[in-house]
C-alpha positions as CSV (number, residue, x, y, z in Angstrom):
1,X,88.5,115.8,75.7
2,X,86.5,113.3,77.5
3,X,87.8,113.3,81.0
4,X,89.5,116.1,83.0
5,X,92.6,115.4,84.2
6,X,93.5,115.8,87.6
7,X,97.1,115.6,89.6
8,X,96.6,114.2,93.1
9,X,99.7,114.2,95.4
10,X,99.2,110.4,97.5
11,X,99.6,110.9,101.3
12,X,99.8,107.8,103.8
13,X,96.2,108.6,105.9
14,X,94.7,105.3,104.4
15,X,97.4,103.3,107.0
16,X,96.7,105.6,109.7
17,X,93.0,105.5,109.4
18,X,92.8,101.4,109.6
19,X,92.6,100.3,113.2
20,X,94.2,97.0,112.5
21,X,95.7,93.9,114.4
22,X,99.2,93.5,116.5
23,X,100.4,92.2,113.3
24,X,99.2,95.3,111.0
25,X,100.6,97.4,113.8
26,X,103.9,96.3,114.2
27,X,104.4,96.3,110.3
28,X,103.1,99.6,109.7
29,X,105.7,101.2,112.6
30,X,108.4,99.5,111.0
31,X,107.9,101.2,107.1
32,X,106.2,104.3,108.2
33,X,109.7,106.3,108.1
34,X,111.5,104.3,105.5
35,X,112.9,105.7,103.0
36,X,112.1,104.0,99.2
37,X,115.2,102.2,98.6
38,X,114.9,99.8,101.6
39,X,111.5,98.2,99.7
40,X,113.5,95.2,99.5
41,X,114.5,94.8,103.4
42,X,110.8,95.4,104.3
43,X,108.9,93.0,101.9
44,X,107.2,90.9,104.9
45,X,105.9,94.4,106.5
46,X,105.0,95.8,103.4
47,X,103.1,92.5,102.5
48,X,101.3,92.6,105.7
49,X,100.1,96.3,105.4
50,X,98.7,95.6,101.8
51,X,96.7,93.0,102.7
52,X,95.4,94.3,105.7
53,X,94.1,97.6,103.9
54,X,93.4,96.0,100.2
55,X,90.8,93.5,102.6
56,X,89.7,96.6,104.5
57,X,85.8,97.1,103.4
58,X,85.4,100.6,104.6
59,X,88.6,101.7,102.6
60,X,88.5,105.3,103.7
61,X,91.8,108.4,102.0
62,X,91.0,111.7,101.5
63,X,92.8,111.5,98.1
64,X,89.8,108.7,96.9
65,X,87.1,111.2,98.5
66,X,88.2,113.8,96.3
67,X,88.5,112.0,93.3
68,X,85.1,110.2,93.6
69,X,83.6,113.7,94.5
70,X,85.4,115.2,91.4
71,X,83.9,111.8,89.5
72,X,80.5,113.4,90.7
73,X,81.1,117.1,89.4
74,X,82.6,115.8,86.2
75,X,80.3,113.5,84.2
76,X,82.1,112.6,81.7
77,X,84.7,110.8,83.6
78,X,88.2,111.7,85.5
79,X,91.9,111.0,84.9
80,X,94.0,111.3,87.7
81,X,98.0,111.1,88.0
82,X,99.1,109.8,91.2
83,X,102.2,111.2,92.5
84,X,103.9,109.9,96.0
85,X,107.1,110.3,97.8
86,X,110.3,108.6,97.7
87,X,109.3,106.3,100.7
88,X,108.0,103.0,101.3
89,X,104.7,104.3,102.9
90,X,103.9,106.9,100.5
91,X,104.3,104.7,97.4
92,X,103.1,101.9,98.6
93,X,99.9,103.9,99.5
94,X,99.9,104.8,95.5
95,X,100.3,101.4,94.5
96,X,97.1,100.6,96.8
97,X,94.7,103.8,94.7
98,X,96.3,102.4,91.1
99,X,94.9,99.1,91.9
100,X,91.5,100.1,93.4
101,X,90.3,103.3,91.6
102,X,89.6,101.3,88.2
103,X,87.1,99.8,89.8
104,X,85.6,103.3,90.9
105,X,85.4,104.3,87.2
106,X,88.8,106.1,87.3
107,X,91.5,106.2,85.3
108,X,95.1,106.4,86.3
109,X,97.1,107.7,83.8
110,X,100.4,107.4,85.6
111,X,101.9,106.4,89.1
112,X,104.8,108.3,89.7
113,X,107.7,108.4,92.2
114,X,109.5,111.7,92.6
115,X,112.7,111.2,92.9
116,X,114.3,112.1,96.3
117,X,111.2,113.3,97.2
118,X,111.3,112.9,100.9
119,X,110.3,115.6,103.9
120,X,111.8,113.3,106.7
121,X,114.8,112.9,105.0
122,X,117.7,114.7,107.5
123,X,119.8,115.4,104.0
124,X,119.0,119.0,103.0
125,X,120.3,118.8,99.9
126,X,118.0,115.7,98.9
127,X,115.3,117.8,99.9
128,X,116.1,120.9,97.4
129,X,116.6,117.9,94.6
130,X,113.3,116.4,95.6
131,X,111.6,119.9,95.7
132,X,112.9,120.6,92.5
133,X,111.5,117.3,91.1
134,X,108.6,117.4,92.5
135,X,108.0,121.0,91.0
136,X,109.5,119.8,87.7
137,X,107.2,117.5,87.1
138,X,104.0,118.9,88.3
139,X,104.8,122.2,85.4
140,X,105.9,119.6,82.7
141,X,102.4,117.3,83.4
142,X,99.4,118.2,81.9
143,X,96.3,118.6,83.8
144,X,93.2,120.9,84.7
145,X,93.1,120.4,88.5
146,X,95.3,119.5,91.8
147,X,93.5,117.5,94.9
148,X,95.7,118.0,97.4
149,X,93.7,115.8,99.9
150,X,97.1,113.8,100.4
151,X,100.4,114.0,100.4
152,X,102.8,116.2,102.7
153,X,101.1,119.5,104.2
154,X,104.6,121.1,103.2
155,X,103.9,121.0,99.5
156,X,100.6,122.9,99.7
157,X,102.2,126.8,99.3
158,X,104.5,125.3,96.4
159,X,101.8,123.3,94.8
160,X,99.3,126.3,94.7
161,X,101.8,128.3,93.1
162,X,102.2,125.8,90.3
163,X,97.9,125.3,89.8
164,X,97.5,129.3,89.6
165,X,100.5,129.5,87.3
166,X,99.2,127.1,85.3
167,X,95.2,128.7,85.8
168,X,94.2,125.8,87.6
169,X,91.9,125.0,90.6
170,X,92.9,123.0,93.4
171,X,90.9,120.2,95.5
172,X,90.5,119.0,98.5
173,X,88.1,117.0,101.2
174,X,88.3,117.0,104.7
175,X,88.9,113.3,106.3
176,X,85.6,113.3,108.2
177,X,83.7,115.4,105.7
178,X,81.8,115.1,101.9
179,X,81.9,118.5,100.9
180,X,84.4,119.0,97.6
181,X,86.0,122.3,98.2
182,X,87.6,124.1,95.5
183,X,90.2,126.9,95.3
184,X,90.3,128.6,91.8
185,X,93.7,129.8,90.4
186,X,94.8,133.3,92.0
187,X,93.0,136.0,89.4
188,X,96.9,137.9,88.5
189,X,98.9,137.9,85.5
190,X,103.0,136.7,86.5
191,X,103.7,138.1,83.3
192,X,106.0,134.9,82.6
193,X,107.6,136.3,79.5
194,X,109.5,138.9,81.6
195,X,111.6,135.7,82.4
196,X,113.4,136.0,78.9
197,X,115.5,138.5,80.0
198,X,116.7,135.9,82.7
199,X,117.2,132.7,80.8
200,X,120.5,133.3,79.8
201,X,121.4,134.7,83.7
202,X,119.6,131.3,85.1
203,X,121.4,129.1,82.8
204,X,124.8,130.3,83.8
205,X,123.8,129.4,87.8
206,X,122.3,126.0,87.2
207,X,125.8,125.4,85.2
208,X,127.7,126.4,87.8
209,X,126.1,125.8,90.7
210,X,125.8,129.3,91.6
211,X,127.5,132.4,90.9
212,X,129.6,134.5,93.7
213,X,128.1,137.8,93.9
214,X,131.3,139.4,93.3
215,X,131.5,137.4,90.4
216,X,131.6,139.6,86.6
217,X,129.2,137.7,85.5
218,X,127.0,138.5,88.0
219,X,127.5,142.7,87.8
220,X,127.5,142.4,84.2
221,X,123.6,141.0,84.5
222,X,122.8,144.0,87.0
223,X,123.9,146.0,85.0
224,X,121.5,145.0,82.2
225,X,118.5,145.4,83.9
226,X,118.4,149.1,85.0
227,X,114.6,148.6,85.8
228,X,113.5,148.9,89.1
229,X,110.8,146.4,88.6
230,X,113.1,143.9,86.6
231,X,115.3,143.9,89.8
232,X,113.2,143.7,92.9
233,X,111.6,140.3,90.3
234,X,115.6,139.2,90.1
235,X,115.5,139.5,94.3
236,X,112.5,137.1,94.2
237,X,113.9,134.5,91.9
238,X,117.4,133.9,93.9
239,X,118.9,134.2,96.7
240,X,122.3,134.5,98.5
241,X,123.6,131.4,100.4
242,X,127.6,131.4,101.4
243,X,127.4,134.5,99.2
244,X,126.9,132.8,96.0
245,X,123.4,134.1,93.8
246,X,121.4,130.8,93.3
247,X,117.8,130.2,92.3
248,X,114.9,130.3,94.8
249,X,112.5,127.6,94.6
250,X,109.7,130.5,93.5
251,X,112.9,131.2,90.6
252,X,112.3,127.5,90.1
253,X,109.0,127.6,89.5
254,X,109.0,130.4,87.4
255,X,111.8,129.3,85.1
256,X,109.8,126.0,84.6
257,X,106.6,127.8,84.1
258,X,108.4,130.1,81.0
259,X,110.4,127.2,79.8
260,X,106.4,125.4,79.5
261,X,105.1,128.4,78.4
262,X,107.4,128.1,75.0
263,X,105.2,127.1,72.2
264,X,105.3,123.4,71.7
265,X,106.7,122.0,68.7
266,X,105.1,118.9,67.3
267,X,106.6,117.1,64.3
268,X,105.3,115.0,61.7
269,X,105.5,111.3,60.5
270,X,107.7,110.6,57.6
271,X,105.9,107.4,56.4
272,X,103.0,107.9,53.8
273,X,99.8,107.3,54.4
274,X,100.2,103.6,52.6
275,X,102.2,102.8,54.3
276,X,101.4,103.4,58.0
277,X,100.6,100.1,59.9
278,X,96.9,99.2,61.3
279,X,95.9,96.0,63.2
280,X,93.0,95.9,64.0
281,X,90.4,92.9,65.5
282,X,88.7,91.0,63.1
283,X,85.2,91.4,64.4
284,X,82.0,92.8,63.1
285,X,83.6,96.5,64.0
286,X,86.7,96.5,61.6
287,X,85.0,97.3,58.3
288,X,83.6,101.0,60.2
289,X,87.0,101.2,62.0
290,X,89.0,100.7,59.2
291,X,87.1,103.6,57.3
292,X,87.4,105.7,60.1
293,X,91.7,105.0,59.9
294,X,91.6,105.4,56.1
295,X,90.8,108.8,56.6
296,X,92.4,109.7,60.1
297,X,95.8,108.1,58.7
298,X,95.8,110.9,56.1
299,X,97.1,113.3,59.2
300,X,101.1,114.2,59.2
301,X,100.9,113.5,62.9
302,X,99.9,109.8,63.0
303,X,102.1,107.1,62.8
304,X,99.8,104.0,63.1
305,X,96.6,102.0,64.0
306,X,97.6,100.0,67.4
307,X,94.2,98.0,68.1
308,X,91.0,97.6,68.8
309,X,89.6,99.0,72.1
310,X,86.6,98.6,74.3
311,X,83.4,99.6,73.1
312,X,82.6,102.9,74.3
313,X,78.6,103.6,73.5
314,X,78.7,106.5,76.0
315,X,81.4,108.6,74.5
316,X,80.4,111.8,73.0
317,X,83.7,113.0,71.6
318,X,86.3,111.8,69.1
319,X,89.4,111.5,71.8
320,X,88.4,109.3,75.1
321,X,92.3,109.3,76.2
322,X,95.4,110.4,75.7
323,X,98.9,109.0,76.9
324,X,102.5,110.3,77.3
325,X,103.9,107.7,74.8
326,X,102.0,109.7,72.1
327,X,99.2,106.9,72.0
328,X,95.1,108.6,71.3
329,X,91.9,106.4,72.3
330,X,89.8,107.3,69.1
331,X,85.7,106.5,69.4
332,X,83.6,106.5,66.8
333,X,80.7,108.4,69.1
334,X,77.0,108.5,67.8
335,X,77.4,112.3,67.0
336,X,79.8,111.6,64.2
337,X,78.9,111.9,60.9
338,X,77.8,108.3,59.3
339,X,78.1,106.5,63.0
340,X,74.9,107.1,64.6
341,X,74.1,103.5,64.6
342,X,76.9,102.3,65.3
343,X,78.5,104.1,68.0
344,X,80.9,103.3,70.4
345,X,83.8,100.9,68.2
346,X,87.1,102.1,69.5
347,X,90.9,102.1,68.4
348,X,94.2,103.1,69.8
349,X,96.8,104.8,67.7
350,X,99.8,106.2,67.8
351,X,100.7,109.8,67.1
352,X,103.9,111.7,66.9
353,X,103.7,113.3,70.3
354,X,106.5,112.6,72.4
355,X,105.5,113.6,75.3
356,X,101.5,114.8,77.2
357,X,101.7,118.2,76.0
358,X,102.6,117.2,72.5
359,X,100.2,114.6,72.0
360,X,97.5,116.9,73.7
361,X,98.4,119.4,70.9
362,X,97.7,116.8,68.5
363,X,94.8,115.2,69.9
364,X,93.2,118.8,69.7
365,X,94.0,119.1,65.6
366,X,92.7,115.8,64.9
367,X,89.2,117.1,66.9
368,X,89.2,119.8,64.7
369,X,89.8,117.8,61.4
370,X,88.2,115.0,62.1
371,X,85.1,115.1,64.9
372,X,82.7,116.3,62.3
């Protein structure tokens, strides 16, 4: 793949870094605490703040230091998902980085809100649903790094769980400093696959909510794990609360982790080759590109030819980008076969994949059939 993909959790520095007016002031103290839901109430404020910071020419987040240090390290080009907090201030802040890191040479693949996903919030049980988002998403969402730069400071423990889980380094910069420091995934095995002798167990508590530790159900599983090391793992993964067994939030993580871990099943098209649509611009480009999709439409997993793209003469590899919505950029790089001469013509298509992982799956086959 072209870029490396990199999940960076959005904090709110960039508001508390610009010294601005009365005016920027008074706005910024009225939506620093507000929770997302009031957007509407605050529209003025959140006007205000911005256009203060969009006009601010020493624009200064950790977040943006990371990723333009990570821009440095890798070459080729980064991806980043931007992922804020169900408030005003930490959104807004996202919105903010979407608009101004394609101009930095970044691509934003996606700006997500988590869901309930609020420290400040005095509800507990908002916070274990955010949590549980949050930690949702980050195992479901494919990537090869974290910067943690921003975002809350709460999140850090939980979020290096996930990136040495899922054998990846995390990233981060210090406000007032341009050193990129990294922290490579923990070198230990969580044997995740012990956690199908759980499922079933773990199912039964997220269905009801809990089970009572005098409960049958609850023996019964004891008794079927006699090994020592099976139960101090079960002690881990829950936890007693108004004596009812429910799942910890490292039970959590490790559930989601072994529910990713299951192979993922990709499916194919049923329309025939034929048959599958291409549009394509009509420009000096379509004849090569139109070759190119008479072969690539062959492929079970590819449903159609969206468009032309922009040129790409720097691209090296088959796949420049890949998208939730099962959509692949295809290039026609100068180290294809036939193409040296005309490198660089680009179209999107779309695949089967239903969600990152799939389509990653099948951007990988179609390297391997077709980059040659």
């Amino acid at each position: 793949m072209n870029h490396t993909i990199i999940i960076t959790t959005v904090g709110t520095s960039m508001f508390t870094n610009y010294k601005g007016g009365s005016a920027y002031q008074k706005s910024w103290e009225k939506i620093k605490k507000q929770p997302y839901k009031e957007w509407d109430a605050f529209e003025e404020d959140i006007e205000q703040v911005q256009t203060d910071i969009e006009k601010w020419v020493q624009f200064s987040c950790a977040e943006l230091q990371t990723l333009e240090n990570l821009q440095k390290r890798y070459t080729s080009g980064v991806q980043t998902y931007l992922v804020t907090s169900d408030t005003i201030a930490g959104h807004l802040a996202g919105e903010i980085l979407e608009k101004l890191l394609p101009s930095r040479n970044i691509i934003v693949q996606e700006l997500k809100k988590i869901n309930d996903f609020d420290v400040l919030s005095k509800d507990k049980f908002k916070i274990r649903r955010g949590f549980d988002n949050y930690v949702k998403y980050l195992i479901q969402t494919y990537a090869e790094g974290f910067n943690i730069s921003g975002g809350y400071k709460a999140i850090i423990p939980i979020t290096t769980l996930i990136a040495s889980l899922k054998n990846n380094s995390l990233f981060y910069n210090f406000e007032d400093s341009e050193m990129l420091i990294e922290i490579p995934p923990f070198p230990y095995d969580w044997k995740i696959e012990r956690f199908q002798k759980f499922e079933e167990f773990f199912k039964e508590i997220e269905s009801e909510g809990g089970l009572s530790i005098d409960s049958i159900p609850y023996k019964t599983f004891l008794d079927s794990i006699p090994l020592q090391e099976d139960q101090k793992l079960l002690q881990t993964l829950t936890l007693i609360e108004d004596d009812l067994i429910i799942e910890s939030e490292i039970g959590r993580i490790y559930r989601k982790a072994y529910e990713n871990e299951k192979e993922v099943e990709i499916i194919k098209t049923k329309i025939s080759p034929e048959n599958k649509q291409v549009s394509l611009a009509n420009h000096h480009s379509k004849d090569l590109l139109s070759q190119f999709w008479d072969k690539i439409k062959k492929s079970p997993y590819v449903n159609a030819c969206v468009c032309s793209i922009k040129y790409q003469s720097k691209s090296t590899k088959l796949i420049s980008r890949i998208y939730a919505n099962g959509e692949i950029d295809i290039v026609l790089h100068r180290t294809l076969k036939g193409y040296k001469s005309d490198a660089g013509y680009a179209m999107k298509i779309k695949t089967t994949g239903r969600d990152i992982r799939e389509t990653k799956k099948i951007a990988d086959i179609l390297e391997e059939e077709y980059d040659k």
